[in-house]
VOPAGU-2260 file (C-alpha; in pm, 1 decimal, decimal comma):
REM VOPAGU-2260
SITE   aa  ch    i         X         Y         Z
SITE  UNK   A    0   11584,2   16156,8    8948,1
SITE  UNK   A    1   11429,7   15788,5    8847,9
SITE  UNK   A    2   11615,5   15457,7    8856,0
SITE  UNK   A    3   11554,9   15163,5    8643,0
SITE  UNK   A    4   11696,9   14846,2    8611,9
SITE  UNK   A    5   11696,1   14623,7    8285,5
SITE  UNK   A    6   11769,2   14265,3    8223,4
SITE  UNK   A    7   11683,3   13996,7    7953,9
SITE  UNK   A    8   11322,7   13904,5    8070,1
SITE  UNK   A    9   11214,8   14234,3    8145,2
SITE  UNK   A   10   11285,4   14548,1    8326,1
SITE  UNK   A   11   11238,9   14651,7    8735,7
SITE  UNK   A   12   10954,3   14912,8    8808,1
SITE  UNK   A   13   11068,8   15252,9    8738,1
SITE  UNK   A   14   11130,4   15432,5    9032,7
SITE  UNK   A   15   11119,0   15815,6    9162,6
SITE  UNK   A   16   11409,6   15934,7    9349,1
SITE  UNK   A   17   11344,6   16191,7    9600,2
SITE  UNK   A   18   11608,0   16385,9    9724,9
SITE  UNK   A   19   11984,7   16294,9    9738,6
SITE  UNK   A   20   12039,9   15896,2    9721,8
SITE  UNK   A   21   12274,3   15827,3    9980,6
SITE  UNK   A   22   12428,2   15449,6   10061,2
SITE  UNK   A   23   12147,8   15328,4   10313,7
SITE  UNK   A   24   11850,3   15470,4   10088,6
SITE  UNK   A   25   12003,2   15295,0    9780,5
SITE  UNK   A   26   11971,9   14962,1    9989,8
SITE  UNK   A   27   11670,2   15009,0   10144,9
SITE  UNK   A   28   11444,2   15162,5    9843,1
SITE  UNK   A   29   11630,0   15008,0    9522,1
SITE  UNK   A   30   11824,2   14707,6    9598,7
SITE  UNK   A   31   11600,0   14513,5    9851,9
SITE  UNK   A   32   11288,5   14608,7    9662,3
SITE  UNK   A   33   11394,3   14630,8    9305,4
SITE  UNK   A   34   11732,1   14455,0    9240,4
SITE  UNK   A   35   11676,9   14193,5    9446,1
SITE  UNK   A   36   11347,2   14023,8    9301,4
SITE  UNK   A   37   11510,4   14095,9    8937,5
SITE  UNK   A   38   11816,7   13892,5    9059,3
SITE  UNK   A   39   11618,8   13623,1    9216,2
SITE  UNK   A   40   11360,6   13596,3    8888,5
SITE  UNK   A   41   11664,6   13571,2    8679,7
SITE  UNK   A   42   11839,2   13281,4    8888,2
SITE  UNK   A   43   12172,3   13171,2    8987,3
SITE  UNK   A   44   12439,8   13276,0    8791,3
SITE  UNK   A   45   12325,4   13682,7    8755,7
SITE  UNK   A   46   12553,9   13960,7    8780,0
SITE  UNK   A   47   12480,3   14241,0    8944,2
SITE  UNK   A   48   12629,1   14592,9    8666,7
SITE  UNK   A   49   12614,9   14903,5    8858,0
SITE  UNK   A   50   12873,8   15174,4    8852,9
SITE  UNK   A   51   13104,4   15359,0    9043,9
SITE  UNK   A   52   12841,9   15586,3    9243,3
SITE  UNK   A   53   12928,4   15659,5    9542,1
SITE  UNK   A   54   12618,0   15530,6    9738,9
SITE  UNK   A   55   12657,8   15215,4    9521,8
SITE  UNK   A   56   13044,3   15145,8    9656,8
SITE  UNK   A   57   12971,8   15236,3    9983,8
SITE  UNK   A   58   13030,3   14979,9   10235,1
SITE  UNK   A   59   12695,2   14925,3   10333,1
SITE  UNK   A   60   12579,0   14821,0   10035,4
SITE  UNK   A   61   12885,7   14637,8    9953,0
SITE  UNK   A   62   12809,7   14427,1   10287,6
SITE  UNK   A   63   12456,0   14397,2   10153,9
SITE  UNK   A   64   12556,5   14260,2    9839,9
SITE  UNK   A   65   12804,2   13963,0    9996,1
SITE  UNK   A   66   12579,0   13899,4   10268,7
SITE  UNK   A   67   12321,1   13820,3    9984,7
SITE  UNK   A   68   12585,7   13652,8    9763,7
SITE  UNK   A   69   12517,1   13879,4    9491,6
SITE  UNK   A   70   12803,5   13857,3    9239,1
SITE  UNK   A   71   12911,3   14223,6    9080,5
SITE  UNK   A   72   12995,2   14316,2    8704,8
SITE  UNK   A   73   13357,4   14484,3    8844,0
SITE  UNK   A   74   13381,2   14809,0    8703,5
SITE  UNK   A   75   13665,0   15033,4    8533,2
SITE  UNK   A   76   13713,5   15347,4    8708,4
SITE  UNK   A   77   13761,6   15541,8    8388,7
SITE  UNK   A   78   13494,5   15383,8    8158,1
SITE  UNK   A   79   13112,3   15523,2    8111,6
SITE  UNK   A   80   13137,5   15285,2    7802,0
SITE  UNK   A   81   12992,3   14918,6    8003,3
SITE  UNK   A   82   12615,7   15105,8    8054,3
SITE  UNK   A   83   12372,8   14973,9    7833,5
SITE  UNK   A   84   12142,3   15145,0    8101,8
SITE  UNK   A   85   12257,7   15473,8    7927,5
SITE  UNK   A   86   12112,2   15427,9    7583,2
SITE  UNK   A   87   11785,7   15319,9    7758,6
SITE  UNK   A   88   11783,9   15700,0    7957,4
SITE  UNK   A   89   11818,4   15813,6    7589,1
SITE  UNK   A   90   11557,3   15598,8    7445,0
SITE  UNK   A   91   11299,2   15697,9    7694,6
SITE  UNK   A   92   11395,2   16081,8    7730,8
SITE  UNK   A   93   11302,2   16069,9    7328,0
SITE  UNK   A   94   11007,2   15857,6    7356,7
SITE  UNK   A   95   10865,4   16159,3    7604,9
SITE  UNK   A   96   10949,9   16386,4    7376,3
SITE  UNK   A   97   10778,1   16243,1    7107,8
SITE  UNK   A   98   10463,1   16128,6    7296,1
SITE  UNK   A   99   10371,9   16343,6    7537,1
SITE  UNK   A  100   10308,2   16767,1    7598,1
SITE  UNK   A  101   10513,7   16936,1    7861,1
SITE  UNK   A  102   10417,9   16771,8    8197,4
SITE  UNK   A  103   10201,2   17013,6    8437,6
SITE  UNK   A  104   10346,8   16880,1    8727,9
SITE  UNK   A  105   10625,0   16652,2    8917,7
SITE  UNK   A  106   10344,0   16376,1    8920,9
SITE  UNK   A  107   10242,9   16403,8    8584,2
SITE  UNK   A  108   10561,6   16372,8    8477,9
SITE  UNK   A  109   10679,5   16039,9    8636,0
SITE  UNK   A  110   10329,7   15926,8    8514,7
SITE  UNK   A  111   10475,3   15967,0    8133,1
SITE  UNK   A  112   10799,1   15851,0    8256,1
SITE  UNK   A  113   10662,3   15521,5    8334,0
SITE  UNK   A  114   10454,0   15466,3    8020,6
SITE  UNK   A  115   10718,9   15520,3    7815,0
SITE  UNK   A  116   10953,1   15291,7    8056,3
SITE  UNK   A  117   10701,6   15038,9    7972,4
SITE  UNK   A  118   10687,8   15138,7    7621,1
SITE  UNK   A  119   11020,0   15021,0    7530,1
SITE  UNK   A  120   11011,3   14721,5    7345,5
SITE  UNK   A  121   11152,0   14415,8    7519,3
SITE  UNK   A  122   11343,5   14313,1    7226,6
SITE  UNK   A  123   11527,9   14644,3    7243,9
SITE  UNK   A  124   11681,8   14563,4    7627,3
SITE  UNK   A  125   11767,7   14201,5    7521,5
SITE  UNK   A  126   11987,2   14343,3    7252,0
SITE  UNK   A  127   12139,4   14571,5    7475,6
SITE  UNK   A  128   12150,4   14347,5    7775,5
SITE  UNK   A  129   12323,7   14075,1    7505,7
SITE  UNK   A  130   12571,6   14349,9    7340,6
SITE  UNK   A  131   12781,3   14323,4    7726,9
SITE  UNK   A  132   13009,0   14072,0    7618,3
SITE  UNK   A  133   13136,9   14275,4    7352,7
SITE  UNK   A  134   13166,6   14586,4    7529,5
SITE  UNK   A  135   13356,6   14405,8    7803,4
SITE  UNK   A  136   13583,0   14241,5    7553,1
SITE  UNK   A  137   13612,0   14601,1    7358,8
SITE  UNK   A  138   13696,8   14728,9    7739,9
SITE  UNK   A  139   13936,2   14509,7    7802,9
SITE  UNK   A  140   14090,3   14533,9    7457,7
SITE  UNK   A  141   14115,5   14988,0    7512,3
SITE  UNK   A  142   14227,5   14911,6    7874,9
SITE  UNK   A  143   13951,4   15023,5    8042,2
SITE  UNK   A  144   13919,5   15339,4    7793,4
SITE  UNK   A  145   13657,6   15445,3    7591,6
SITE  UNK   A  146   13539,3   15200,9    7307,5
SITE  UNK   A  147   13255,1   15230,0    6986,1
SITE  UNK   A  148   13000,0   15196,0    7264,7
């Protein structure tokens, strides 16, 4: 499994996922390392859009996040349709396609993952990034059910 964060002036390293991510390794290797220089190079005012994983509503991290007064997107129980995130799995699982042969190896294969992470044109994020608003408003309108997104 990867992560990958996205946000209007840029995106976080992509990073490799080893094993099941429980509550403390979500902390420890994506939100103190990753989220939180995103949030801090973005400034005040950021929200935090995550979803309804289990090791991200855990009460550790949950703690984590108020202790670093890191505000958080709240989140429908019954509603994939507020992860921009999503298309960006789908944009970069065609770009490999596309661009590379059949990886060899584990290794070879994150290294292809993270060119084409890097690949994806900055302009493409902002847009998705900017379309929240709408899909929150589209969200609120279905009542937390699905929408065009």
């Amino acid at each position: 499994m990867v992560w990958g964060g996205i946000h209007l002036h840029g995106r976080t390293p992509l990073h490799i996922v080893h094993g099941r991510l429980n509550a403390i390794r979500y902390r420890d290797e994506i939100l103190q390392p990753l989220i939180m220089p995103a949030l801090q190079a973005i400034g005040p005012g950021s929200i935090l859009q995550d979803d309804n994983a289990t090791p991200h509503r855990a009460r550790v991290v949950t703690n984590f996040l108020q202790q670093q007064h890191i505000q958080r997107l709240d989140w429908p129980a019954n509603s994939p349709d507020l992860a921009p995130i999503e298309h960006v799995w789908d944009i970069l699982g065609r770009r490999l396609h596309a661009n590379h042969p059949q990886a060899a190896n584990m290794a070879q294969l994150f290294e292809f993952l993270q060119q084409e992470w890097l690949a994806i044109p900055q302009a493409t994020l902002v847009t998705l990034v900017q379309s929240m608003r709408q899909r929150c408003i589209e969200c609120l309108a279905a009542n937390g059910g699905h929408t065009r997104f």
